[in-house]
N, CA, C and O atoms as a GROMACS GRO file, in nm:
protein
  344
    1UNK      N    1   0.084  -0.117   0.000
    1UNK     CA    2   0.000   0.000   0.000
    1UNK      C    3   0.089   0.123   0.000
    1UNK      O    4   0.205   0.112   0.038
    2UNK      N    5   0.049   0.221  -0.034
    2UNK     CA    6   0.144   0.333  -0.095
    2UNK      C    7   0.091   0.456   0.068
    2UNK      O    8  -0.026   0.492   0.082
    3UNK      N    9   0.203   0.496   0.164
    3UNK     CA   10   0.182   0.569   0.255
    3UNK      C   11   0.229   0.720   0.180
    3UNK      O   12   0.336   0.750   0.127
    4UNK      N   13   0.115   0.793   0.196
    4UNK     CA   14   0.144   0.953   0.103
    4UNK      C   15   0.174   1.059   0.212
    4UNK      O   16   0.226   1.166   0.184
    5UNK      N   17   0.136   1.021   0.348
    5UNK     CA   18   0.236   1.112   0.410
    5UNK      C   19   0.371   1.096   0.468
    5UNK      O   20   0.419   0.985   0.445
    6UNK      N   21   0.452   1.186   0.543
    6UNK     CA   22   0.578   1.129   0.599
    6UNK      C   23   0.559   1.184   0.712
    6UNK      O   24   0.533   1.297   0.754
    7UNK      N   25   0.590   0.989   0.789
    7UNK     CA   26   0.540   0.939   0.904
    7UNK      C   27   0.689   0.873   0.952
    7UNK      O   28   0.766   0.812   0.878
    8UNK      N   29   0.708   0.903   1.100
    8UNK     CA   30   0.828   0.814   1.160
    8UNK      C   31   0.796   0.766   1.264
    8UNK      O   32   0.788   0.846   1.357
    9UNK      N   33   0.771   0.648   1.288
    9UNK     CA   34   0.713   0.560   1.366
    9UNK      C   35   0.811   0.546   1.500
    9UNK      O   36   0.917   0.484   1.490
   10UNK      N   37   0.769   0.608   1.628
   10UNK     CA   38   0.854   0.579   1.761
   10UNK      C   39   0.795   0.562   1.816
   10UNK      O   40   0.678   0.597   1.808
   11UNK      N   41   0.877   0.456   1.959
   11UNK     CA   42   0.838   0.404   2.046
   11UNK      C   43   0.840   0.496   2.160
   11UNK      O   44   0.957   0.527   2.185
   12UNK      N   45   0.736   0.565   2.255
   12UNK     CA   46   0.763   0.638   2.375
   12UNK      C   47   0.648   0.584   2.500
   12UNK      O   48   0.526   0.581   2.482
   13UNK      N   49   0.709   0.549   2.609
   13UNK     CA   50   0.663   0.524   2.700
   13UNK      C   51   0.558   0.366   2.704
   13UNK      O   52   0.452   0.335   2.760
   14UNK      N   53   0.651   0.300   2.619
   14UNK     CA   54   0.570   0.197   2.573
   14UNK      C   55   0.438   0.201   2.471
   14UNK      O   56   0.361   0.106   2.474
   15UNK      N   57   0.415   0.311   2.383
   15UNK     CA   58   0.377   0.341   2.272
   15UNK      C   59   0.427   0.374   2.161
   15UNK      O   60   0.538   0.422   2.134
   16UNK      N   61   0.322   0.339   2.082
   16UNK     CA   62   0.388   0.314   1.945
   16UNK      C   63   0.292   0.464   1.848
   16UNK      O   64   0.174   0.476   1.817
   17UNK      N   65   0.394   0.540   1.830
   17UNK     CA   66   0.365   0.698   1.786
   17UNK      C   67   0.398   0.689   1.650
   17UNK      O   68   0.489   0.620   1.604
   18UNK      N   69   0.306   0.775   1.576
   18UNK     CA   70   0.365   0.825   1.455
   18UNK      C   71   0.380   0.972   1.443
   18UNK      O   72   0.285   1.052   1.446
   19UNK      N   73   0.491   1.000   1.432
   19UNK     CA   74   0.531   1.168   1.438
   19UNK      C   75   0.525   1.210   1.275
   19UNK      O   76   0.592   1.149   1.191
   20UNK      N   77   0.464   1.288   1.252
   20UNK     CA   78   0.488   1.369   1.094
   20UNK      C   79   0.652   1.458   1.113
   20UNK      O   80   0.720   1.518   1.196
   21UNK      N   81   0.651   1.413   0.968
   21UNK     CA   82   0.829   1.508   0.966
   21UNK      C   83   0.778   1.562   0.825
   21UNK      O   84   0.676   1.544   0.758
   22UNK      N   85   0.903   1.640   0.810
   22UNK     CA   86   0.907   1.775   0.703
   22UNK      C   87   0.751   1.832   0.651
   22UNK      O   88   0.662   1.859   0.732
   23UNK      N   89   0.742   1.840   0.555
   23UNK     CA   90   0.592   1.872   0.488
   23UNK      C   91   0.472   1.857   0.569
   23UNK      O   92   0.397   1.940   0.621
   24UNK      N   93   0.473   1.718   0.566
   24UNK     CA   94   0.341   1.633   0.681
   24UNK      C   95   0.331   1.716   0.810
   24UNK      O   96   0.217   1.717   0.858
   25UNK      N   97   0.449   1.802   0.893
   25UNK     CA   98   0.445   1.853   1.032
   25UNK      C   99   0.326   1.979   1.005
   25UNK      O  100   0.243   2.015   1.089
   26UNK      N  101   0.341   2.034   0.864
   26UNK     CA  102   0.209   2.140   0.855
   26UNK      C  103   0.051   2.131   0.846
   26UNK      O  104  -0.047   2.191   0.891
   27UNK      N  105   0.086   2.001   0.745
   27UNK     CA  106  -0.065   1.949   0.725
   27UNK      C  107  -0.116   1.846   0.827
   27UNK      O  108  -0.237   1.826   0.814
   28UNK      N  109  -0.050   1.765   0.939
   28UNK     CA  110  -0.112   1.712   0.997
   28UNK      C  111  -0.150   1.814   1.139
   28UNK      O  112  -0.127   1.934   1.151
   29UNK      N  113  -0.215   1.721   1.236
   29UNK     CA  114  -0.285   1.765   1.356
   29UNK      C  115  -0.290   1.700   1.463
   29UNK      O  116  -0.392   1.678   1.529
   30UNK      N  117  -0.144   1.652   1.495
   30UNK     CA  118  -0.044   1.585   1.581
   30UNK      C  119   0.018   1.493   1.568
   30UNK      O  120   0.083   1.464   1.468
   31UNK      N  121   0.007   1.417   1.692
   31UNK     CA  122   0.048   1.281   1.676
   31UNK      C  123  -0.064   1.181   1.647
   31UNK      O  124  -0.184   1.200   1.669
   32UNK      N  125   0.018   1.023   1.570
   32UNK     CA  126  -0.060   0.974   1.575
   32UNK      C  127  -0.058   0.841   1.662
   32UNK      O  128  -0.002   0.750   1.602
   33UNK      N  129  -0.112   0.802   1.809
   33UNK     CA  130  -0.110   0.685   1.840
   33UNK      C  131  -0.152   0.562   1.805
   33UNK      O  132  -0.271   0.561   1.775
   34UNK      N  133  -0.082   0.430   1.796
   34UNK     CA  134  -0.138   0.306   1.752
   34UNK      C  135  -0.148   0.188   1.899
   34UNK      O  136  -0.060   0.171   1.984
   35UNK      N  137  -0.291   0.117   1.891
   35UNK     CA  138  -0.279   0.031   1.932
   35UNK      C  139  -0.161  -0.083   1.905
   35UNK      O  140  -0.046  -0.062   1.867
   36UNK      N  141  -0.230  -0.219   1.940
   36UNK     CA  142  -0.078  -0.315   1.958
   36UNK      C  143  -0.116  -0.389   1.764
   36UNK      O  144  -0.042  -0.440   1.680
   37UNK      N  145  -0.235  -0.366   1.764
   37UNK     CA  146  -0.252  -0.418   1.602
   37UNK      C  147  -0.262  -0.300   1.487
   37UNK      O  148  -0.274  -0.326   1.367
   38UNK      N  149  -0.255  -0.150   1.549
   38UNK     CA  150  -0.266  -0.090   1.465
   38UNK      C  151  -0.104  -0.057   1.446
   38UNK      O  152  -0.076   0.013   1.348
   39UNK      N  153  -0.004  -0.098   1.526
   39UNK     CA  154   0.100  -0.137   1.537
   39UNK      C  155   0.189  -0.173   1.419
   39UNK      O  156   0.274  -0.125   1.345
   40UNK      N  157   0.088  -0.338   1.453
   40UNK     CA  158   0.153  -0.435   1.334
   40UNK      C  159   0.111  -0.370   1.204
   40UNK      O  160   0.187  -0.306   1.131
   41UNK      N  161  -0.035  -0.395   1.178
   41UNK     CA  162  -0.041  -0.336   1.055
   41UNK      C  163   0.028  -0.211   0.964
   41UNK      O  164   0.032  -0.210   0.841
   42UNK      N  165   0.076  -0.114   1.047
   42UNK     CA  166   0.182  -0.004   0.993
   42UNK      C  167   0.320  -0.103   0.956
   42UNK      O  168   0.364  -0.096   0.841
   43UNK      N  169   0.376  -0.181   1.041
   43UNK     CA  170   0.514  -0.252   0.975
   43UNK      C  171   0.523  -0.291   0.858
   43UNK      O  172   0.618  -0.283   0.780
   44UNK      N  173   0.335  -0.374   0.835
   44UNK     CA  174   0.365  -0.468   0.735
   44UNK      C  175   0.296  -0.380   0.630
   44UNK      O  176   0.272  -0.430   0.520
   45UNK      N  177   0.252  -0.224   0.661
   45UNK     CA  178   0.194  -0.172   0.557
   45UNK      C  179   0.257  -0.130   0.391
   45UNK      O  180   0.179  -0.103   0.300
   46UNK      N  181   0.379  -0.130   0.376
   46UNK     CA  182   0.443  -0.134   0.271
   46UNK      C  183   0.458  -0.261   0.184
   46UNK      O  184   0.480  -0.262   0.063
   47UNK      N  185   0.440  -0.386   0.281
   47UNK     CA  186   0.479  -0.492   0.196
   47UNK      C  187   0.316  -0.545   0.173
   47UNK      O  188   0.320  -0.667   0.193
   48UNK      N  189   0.236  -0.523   0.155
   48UNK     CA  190   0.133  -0.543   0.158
   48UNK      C  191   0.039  -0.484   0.052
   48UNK      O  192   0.048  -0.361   0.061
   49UNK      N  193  -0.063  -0.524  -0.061
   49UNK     CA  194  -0.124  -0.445  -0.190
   49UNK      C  195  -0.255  -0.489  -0.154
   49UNK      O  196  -0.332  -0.481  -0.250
   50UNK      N  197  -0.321  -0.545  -0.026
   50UNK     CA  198  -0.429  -0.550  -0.041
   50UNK      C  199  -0.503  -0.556   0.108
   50UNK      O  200  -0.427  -0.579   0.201
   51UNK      N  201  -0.662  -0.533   0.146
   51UNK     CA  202  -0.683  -0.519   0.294
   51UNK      C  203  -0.652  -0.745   0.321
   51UNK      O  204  -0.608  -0.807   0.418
   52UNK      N  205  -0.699  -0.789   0.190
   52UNK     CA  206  -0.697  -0.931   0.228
   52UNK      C  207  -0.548  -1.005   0.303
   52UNK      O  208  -0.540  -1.102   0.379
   53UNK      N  209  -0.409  -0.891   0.230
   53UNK     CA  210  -0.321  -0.957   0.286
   53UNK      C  211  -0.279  -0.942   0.420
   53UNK      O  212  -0.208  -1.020   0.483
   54UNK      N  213  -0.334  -0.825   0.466
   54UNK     CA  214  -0.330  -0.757   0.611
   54UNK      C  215  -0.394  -0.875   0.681
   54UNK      O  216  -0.319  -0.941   0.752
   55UNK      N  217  -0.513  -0.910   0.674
   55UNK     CA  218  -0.545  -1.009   0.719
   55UNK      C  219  -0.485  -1.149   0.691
   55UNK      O  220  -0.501  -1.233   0.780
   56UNK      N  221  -0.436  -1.176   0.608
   56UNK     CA  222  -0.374  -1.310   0.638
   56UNK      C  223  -0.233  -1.321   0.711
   56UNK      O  224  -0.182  -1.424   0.754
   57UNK      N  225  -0.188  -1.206   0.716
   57UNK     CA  226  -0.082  -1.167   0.809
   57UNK      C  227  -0.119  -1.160   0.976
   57UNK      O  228  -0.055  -1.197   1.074
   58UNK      N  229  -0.256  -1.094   0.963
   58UNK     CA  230  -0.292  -1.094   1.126
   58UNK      C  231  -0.327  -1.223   1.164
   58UNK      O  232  -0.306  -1.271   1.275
   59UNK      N  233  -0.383  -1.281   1.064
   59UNK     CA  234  -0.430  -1.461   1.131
   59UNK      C  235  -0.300  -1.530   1.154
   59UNK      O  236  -0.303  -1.620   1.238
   60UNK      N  237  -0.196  -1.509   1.100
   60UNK     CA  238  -0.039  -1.579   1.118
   60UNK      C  239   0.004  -1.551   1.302
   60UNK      O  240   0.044  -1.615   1.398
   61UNK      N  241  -0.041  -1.398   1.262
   61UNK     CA  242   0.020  -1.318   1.457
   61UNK      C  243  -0.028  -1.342   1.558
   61UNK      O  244   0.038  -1.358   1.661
   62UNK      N  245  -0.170  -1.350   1.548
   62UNK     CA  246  -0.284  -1.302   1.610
   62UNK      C  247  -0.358  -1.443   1.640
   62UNK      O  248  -0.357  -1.525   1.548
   63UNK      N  249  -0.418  -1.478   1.757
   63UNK     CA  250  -0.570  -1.572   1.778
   63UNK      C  251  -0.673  -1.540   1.773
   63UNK      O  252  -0.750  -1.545   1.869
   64UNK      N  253  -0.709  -1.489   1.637
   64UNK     CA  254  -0.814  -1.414   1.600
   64UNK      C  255  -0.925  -1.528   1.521
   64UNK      O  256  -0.925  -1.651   1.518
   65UNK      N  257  -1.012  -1.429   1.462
   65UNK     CA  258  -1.116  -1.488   1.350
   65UNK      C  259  -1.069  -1.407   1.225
   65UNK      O  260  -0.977  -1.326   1.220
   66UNK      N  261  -1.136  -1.438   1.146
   66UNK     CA  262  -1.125  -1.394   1.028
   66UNK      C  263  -1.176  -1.302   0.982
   66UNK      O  264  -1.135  -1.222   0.898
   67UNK      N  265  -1.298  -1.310   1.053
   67UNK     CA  266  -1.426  -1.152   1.040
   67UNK      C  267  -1.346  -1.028   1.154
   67UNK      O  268  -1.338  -0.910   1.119
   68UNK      N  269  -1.305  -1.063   1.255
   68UNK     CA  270  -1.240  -0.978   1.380
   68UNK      C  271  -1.129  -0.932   1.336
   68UNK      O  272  -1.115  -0.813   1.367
   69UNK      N  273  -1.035  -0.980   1.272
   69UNK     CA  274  -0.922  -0.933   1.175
   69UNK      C  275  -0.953  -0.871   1.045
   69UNK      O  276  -0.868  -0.797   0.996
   70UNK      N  277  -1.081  -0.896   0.974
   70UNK     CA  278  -1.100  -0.838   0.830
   70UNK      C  279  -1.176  -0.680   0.903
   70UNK      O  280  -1.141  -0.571   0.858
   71UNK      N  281  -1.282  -0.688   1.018
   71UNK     CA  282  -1.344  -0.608   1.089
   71UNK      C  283  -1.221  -0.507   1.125
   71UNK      O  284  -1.196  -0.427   1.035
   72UNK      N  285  -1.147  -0.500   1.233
   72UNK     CA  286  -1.063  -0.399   1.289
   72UNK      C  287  -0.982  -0.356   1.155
   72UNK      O  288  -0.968  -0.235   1.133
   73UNK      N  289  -0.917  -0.473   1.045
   73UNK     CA  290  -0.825  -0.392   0.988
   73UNK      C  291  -0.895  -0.277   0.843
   73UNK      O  292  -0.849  -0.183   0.778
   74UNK      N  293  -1.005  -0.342   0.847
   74UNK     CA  294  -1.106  -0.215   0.769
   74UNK      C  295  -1.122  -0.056   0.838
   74UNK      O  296  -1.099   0.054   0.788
   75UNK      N  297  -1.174  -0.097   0.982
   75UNK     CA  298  -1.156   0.008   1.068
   75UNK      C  299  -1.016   0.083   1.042
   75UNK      O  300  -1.019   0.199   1.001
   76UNK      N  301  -0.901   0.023   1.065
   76UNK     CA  302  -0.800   0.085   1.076
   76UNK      C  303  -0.767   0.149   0.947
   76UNK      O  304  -0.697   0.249   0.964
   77UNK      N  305  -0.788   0.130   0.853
   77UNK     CA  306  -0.718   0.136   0.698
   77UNK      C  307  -0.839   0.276   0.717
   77UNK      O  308  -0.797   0.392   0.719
   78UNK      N  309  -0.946   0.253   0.726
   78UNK     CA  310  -0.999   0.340   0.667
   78UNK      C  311  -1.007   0.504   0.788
   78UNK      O  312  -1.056   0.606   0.742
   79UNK      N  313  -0.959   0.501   0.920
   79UNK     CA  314  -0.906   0.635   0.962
   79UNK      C  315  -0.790   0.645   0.919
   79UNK      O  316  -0.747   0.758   0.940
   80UNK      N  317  -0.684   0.550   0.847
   80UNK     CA  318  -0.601   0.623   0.727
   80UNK      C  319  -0.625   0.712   0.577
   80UNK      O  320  -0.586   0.801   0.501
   81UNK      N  321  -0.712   0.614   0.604
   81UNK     CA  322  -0.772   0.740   0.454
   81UNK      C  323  -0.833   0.847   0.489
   81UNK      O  324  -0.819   0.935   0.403
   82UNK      N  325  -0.898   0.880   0.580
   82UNK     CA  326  -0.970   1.029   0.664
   82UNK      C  327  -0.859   1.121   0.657
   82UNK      O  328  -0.861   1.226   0.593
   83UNK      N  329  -0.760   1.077   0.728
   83UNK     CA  330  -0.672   1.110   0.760
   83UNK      C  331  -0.538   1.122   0.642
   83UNK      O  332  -0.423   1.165   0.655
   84UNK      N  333  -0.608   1.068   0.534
   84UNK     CA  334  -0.465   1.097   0.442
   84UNK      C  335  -0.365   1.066   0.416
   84UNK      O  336  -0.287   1.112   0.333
   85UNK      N  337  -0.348   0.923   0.534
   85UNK     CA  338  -0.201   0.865   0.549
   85UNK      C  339  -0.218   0.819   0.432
   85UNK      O  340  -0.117   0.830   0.362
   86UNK      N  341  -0.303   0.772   0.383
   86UNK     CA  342  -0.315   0.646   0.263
   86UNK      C  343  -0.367   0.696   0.135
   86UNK      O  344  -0.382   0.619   0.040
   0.00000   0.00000   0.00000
């Protein structure tokens, strides 16, 4: 999946942050925090061209279902697109 803003992913206080750098520091409207799967899904978001492979990646990680993993990572993908990351 193609990330259109610039995002640097740090760890603080046992969270997992995404800070905007150069350009992105104007147009965004802070930080962005991730849960522990909204986490994963940012790592594997580059190697990844579809919401189906996100999910077959989370069923590998995760003791999930298939609807609970296709469910959250829709959720998640899509306050990336609100938001513009995507």
């Amino acid at each position: 999946m193609n990330i259109k803003k610039e995002l640097i992913k740090r760890e603080f206080a046992g969270e997992a942050i995404l800070v905007p750098v150069g350009k992105t520091v104007y147009d965004s409207k802070g930080l962005f925090v991730l849960n522990e799967l909204g986490n994963f899904i940012w790592d594997i978001l580059l190697d990844v061209e579809t919401t189906d492979d996100i999910v077959k990646r989370i069923l590998e990680e995760y003791d999930t279902t298939e609807e609970e993993a296709t469910k959250d990572t829709e959720e998640f993908l899509e306050k990336l697109r609100t938001l513009e990351i995507i």
